[in-house]
C-alpha positions in Angstrom: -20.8 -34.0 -108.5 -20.1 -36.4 -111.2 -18.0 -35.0 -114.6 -20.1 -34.9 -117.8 -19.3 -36.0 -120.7 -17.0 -33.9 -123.2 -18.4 -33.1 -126.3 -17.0 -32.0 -129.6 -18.0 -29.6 -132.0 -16.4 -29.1 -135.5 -14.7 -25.7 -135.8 -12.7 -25.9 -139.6 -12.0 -29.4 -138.8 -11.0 -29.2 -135.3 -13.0 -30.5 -132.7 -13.3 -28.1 -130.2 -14.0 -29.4 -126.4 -16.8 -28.8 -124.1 -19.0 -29.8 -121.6 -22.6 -28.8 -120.9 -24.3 -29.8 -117.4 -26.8 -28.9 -114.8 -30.1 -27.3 -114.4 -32.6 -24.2 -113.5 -33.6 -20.9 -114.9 -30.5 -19.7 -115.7 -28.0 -20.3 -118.9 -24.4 -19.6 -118.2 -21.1 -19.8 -120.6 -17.7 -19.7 -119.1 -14.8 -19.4 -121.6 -11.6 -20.5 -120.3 -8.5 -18.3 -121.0 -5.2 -20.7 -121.9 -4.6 -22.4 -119.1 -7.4 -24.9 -118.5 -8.1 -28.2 -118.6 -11.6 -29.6 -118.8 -11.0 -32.9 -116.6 -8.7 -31.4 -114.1 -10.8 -28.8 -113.4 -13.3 -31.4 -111.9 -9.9 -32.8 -109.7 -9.9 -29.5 -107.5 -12.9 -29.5 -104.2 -13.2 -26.1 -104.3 -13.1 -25.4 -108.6 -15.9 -28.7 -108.2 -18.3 -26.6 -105.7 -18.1 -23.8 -107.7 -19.2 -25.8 -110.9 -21.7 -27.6 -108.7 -23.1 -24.0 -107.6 -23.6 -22.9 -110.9 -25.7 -26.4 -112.0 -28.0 -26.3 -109.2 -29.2 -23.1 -110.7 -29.1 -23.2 -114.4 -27.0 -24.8 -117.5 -23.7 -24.2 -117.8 -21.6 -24.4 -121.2 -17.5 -24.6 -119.9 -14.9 -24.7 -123.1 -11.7 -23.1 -123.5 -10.0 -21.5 -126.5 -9.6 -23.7 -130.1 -6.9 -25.9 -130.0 -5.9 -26.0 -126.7 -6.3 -28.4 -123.2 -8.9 -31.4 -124.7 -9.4 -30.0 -127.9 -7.7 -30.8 -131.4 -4.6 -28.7 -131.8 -4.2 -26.4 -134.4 -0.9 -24.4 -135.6 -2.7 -21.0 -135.3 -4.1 -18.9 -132.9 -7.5 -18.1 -133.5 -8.4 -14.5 -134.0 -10.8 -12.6 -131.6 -13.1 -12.9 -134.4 -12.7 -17.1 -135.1 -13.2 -17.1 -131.1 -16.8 -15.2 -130.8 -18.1 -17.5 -133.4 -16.6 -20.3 -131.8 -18.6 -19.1 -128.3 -21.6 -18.6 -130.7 -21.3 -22.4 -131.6 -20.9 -23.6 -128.8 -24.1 -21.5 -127.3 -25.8 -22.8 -130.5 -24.8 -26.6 -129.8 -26.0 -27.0 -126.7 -28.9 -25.3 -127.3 -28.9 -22.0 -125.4 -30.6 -18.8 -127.0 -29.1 -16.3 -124.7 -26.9 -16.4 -121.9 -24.7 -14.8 -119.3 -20.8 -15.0 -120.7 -17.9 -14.8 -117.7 -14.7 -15.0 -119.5 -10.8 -14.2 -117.8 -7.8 -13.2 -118.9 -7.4 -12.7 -122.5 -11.1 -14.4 -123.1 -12.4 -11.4 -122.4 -12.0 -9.7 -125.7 -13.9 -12.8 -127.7 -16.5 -12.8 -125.1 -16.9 -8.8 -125.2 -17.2 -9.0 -128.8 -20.2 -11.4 -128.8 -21.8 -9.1 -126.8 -21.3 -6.4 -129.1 -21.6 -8.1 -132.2 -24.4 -10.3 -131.0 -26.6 -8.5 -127.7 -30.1 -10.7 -128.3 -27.4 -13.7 -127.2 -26.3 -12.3 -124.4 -27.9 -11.3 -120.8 -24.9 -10.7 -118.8 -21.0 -10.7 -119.5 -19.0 -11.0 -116.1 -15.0 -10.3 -117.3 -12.5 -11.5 -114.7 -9.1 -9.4 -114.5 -9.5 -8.0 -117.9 -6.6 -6.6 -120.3 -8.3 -4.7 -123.3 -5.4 -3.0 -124.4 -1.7 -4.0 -125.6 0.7 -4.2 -123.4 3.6 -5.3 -126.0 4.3 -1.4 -126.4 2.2 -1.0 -129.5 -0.8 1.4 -127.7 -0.4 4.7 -128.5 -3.1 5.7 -125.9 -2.8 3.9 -122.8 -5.5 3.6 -119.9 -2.9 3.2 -117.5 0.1 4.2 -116.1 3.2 3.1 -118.7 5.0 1.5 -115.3 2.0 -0.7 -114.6 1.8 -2.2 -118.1 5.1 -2.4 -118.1 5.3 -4.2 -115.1 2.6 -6.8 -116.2 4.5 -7.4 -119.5 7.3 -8.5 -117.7 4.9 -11.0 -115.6 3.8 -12.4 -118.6 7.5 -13.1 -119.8 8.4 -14.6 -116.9 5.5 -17.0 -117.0 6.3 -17.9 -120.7 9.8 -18.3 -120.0 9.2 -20.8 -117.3 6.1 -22.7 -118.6 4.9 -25.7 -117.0 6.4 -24.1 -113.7 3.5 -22.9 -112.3 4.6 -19.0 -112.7 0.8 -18.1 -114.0 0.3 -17.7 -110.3 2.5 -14.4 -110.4 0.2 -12.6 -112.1 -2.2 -13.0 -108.8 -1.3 -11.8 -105.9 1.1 -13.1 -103.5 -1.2 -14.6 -100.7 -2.0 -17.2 -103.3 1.3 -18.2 -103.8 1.5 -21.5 -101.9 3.0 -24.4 -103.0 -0.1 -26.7 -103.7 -1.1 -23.7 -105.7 2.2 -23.7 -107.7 2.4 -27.1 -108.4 -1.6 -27.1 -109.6 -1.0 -24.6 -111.7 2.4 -26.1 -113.2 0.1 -28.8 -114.0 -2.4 -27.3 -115.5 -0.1 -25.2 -117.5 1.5 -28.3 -119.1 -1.9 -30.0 -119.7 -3.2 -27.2 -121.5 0.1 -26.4 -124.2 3.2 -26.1 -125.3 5.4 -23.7 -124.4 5.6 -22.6 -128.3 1.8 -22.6 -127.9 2.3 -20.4 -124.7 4.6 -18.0 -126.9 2.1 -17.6 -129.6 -0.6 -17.3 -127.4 0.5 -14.9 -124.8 2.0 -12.9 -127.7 -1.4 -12.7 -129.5 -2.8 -11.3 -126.3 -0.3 -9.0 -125.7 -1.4 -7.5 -128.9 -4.9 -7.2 -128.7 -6.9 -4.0 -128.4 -10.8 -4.5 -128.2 -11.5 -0.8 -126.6 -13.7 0.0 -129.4 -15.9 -2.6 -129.0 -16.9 -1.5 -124.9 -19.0 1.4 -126.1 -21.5 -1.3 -128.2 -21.8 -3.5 -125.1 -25.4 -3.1 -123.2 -26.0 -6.1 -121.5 -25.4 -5.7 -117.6 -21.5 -6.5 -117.3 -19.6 -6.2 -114.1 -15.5 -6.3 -114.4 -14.1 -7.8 -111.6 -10.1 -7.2 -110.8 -8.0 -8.3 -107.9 -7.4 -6.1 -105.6 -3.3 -6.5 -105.2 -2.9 -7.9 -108.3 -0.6 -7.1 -111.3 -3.8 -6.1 -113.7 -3.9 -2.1 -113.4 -7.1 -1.0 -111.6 -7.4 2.0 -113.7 -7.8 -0.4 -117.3 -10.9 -1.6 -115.3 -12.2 1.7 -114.4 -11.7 3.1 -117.6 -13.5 -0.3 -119.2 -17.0 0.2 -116.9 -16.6 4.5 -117.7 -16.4 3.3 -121.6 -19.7 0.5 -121.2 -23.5 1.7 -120.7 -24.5 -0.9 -118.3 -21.0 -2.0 -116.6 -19.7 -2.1 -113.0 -17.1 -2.4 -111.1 -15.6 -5.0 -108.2 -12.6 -5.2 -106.4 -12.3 -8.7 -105.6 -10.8 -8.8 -102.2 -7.5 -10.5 -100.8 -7.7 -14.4 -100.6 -6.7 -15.7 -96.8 -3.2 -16.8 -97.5 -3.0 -20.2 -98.9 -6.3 -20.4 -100.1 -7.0 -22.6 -103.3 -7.4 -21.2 -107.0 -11.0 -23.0 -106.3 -11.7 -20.9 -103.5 -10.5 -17.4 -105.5 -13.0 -18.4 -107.6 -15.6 -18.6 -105.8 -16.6 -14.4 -105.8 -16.5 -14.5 -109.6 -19.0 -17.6 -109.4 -21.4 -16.2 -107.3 -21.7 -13.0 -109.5 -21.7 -14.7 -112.7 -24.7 -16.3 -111.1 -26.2 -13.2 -109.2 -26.1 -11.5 -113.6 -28.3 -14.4 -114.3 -30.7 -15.0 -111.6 -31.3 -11.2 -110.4 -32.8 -8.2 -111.8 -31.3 -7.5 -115.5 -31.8 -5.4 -118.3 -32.3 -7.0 -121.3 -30.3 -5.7 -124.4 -31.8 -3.6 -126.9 -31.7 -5.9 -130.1 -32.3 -3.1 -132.5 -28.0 -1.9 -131.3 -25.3 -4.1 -132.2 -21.8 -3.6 -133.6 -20.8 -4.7 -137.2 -19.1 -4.1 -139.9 -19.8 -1.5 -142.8 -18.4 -2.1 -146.5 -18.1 0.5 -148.9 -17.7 0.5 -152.5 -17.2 3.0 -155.3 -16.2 3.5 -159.5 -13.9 6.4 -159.5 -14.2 8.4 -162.6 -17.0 6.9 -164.0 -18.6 9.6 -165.7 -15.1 10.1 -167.9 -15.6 6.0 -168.1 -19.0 6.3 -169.3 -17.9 9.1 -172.1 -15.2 6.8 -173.2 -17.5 3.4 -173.8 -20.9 4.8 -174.2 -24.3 4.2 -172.3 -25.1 0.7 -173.5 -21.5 -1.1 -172.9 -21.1 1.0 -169.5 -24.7 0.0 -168.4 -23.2 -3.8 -169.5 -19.9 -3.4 -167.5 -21.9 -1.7 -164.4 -24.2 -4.2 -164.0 -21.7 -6.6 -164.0 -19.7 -5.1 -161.1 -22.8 -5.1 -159.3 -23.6 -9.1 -159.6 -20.0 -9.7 -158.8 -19.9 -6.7 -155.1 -23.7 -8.9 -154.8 -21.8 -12.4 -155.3 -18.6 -11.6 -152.9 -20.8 -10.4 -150.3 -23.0 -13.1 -150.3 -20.1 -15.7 -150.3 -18.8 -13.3 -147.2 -22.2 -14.4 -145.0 -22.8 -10.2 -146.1 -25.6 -8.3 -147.1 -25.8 -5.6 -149.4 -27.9 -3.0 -147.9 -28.0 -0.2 -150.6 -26.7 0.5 -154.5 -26.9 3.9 -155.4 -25.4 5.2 -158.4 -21.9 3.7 -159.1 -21.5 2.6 -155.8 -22.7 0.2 -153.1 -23.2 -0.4 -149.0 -22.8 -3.5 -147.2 -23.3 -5.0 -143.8 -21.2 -7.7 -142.8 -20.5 -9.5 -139.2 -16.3 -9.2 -138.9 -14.2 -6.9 -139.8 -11.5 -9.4 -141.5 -14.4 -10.9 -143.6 -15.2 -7.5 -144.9 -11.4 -7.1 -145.4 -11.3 -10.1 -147.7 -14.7 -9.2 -149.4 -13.2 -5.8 -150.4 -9.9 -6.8 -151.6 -11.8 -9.3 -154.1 -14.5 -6.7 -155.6 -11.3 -5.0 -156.0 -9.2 -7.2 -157.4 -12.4 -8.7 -159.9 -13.2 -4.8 -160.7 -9.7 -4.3 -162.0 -10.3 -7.2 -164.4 -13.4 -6.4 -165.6 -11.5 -2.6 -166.6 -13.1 -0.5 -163.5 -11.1 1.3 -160.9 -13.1 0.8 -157.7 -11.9 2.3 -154.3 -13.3 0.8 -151.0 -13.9 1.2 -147.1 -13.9 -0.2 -144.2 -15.3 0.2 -140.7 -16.4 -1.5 -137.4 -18.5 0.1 -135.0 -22.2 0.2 -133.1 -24.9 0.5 -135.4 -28.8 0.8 -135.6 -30.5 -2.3 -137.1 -33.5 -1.2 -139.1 -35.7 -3.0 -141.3 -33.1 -4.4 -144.2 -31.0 -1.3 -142.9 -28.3 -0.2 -140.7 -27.8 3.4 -139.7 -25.9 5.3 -137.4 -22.6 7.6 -136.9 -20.2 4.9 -138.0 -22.3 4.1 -141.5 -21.2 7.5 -142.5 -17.6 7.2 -140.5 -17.6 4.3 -143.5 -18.6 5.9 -146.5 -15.9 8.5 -145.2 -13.4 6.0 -145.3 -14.2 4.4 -148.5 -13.9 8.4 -150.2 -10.5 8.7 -148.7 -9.1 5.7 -150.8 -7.8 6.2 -154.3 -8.5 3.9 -157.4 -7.7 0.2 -156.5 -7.6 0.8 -152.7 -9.0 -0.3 -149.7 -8.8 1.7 -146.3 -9.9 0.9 -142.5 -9.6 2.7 -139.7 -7.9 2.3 -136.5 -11.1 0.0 -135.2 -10.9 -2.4 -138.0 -6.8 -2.8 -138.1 -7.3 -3.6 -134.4 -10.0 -5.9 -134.0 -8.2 -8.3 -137.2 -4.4 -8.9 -135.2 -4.0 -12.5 -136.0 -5.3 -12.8 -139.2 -2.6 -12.3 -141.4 -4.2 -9.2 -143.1 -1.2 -6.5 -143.6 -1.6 -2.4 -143.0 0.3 0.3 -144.1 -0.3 3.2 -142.2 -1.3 6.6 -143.8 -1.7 8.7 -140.9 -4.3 10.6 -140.0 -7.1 12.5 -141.8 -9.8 14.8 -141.0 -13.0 13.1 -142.7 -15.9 15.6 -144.1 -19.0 15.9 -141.9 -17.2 14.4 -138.3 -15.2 15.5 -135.6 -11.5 14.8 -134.7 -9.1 13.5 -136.7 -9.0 9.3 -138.3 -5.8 7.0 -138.0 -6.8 5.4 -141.6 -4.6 2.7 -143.1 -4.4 0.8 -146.4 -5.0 -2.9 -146.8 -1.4 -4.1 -148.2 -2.1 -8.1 -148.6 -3.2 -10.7 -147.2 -0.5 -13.5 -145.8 -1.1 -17.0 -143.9 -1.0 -16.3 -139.8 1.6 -17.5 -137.8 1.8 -21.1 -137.6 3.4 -22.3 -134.4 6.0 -24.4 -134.3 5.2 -27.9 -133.9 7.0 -28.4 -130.0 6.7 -31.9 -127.5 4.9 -31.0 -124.4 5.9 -30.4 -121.2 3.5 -32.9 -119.8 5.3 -35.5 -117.3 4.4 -39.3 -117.1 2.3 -38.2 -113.7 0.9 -35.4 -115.3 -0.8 -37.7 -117.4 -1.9 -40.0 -114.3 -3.7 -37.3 -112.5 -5.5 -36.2 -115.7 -6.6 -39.9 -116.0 -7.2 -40.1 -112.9 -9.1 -36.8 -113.1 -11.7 -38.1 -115.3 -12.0 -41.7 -114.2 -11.8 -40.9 -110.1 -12.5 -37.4 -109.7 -13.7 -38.0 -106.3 -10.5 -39.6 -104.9 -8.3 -36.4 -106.7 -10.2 -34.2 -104.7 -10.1 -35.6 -101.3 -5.9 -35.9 -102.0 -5.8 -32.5 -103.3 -7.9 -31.0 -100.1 -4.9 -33.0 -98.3 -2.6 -31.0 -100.0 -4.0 -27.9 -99.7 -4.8 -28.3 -96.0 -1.0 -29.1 -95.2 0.7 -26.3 -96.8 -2.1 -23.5 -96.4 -0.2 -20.1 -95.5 2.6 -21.1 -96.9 3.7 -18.8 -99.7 6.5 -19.7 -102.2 8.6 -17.2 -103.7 
């Protein structure tokens, strides 16, 4: 099969890579985790009959993460928020209105949260060895057994240490340790980013907790995990107990020496098995989002002090400017009643932001103003939104003191990466629900990490088999079937 073309798409003046080919029924979107590379992918015979297998029965949209492999760098990492719109615009730009989504790795959480955020887009969602909690020691309520995800941290910093060494290939297991494999994935790891990339990256990752999200997901979604591998099996079971519509497979052992192409080849075949066999279609009346809520404290003792016509003045004000932020958000404001005000908006750092400046404008206009902040799956009804976690958000908002904005635990954990700062205040019971609430207070907002600027790892040959890649895929292939052949069942340490 010949390459297609790469295509860019702007994303806040990057151009982020893809590639868009084949044709049939089906529409598929595969986001890459780190460690790809769009042309060498197409260098590989058996990663080349998977992609083949997937055109011959539908369109398939293949991109990695922003700023990374073909695309322009950046000196950020992307938030899980930035990287669902970025698989939205990609979706959008080559023209697909819904979609099965098969992500690995760390893509998983971006690619769970467009099916939460976004289930008319999405048909299916295969996720291949999945992570959906922290394992940099930050989870207070782990899935699995502290010695597993302590284990698998310690993989990932040995692959970090030694990047560009082909050490990704620890974190499968050890039948596909051969050397072909090793030097492949050295390869790859070098085309696709620094190793100051690779730290900011895998530490991102290591960080990121989409767990609330899983309950909002009803498209069909099977998880797929290695059997032997370094991903605990009980994350994965917990994941499908946690989804409406989720199952689970145990991917068996590869014959020793096979290819990363030929690993592959089960999670192909169900990607394509979501999109071609029976499957439910999402309800589009649940998805998750975001609920803003505002509030002037003390505003009857206000109104005594200025009088009805300057507080109706000053009121109506606020309300143009909450009207005015949320609009400028992408937001809608779905309700004012009284002195305060309820808004739907798509991310959770964007309603952040939004509150922090109906805040911050409120103060200077002489109001104190509290608000609140929660993420969660809600009921779309006509120029509405209802459901448990609209009044888990007004909860929030009335535990927040004049000039204050709180979230709870699902917001402060869907937003790592984007410099938004949280002080902790414990937890609360809220009136009307069950349990307890881990709420925190919005502190400020800072710049995110910027990576270092580091040279890359990428050798002068490195270079001539990506060249080589794009201009004489066919030639890469039959030499890399060479090299597979010859040291197939040979494991390296």
């Amino acid at each position: 099969m010949t390459p297609p073309d790469t295509r860019y798409i702007d994303r806040e003046g990057a151009g982020l890579a893809y590639q868009v080919f084949g044709t049939g029924p089906g529409d598929f979107v595969y986001y890459g985790s780190e460690i790809m590379h769009l042309d060498l992918l197409w260098a590989d015979p058996h990663t080349e009959a998977n992609l083949g297998a997937v055109a011959r029965n539908g369109r398939l949209a293949l991109f990695q993460r922003r700023g990374l492999g073909l695309s322009d760098r950046v000196d950020y990492v992307p938030t899980i928020e930035q990287q669902a719109d970025d698989i939205i615009a990609v979706m959008d730009a080559a023209g697909m209105r819904r979609a099965v989504i098969g992500a690995p790795g760390s893509a998983c959480g971006p690619a769970a949260m467009v099916a939460a955020r976004y289930p008319e887009r999405v048909t299916g969602l295969c996720l291949w060895l999945p992570f959906p909690q922290p394992i940099d020691g930050s989870c207070d309520d782990p899935w699995a057994d502290q010695a597993e995800i302590e284990h698998m941290a310690d993989v990932v910093d040995r692959v970090v240490a030694n990047w560009g060494r082909g050490r990704t290939m620890d974190m499968w297991n050890a039948e596909m340790r051969s050397a072909n494999n090793r030097r492949l994935m050295g390869m790859l790891e070098r085309s696709s980013m620094s190793p100051a990339e690779a730290r900011a990256h895998w530490e991102w990752s290591a960080g990121l907790d989409y767990t609330h999200l899983l309950p909002s997901i009803a498209a069909p979604t099977r998880v797929l995990i290695q059997d032997q591998g370094v991903s605990p099996l009980s994350w994965a079971e917990r994941m499908v107990a946690e989804m409406p519509n989720a199952s689970l497979h145990v991917m068996p052992v590869p014959a020793p020496g096979s290819s990363i192409g030929e690993a592959y080849y089960p999670v192909v075949m169900h990607l394509l098995e979501l999109g071609l066999g029976p499957k439910k279609v999402a309800e589009d009346s649940r998805f998750f989002g975001t609920v803003l809520f505002t509030d002037v404290v003390s505003s009857t003792q206000l109104l005594t002090e200025i009088g009805d016509e300057e507080y109706q003045r000053v009121r109506t004000a606020h309300e143009h400017a909450v009207r005015a932020a949320v609009a400028e958000a992408d937001g809608q404001v779905v309700n004012i009643s009284g002195d305060g005000t309820f808004s739907l908006l798509d991310m959770p750092s964007t309603a952040v932001r939004c509150a922090e400046r109906i805040v911050r404008e409120a103060s200077a206009a002489g109001l104190r103003v509290r608000c609140g902040v929660h993420a969660g799956e809600l009921q779309r009804e006509v120029a509405n939104a209802t459901g448990l976690n609209v009044h888990v958000g007004a909860r929030v908002m009335a535990a927040a003191g004049p000039g204050e904005v709180y979230v709870s635990r699902t917001v402060r954990d869907l937003v790592v990466g984007s410099g938004l700062q949280f002080e902790s205040i414990g937890t609360k019971r809220l009136e009307g629900l069950p349990d307890v609430w881990d709420l925190y207070r919005f502190d400020h907002a800072s710049s995110p990490s910027v990576i270092p600027p580091t040279e890359s790892l990428q050798t002068p040959m490195d270079k001539v088999a990506v060249h080589a890649a794009r201009r004489a895929p066919r030639l890469m292939r039959a030499m890399a079937k060479l090299a597979n052949a010859t040291d197939r069942g040979v494991r390296v340490p």
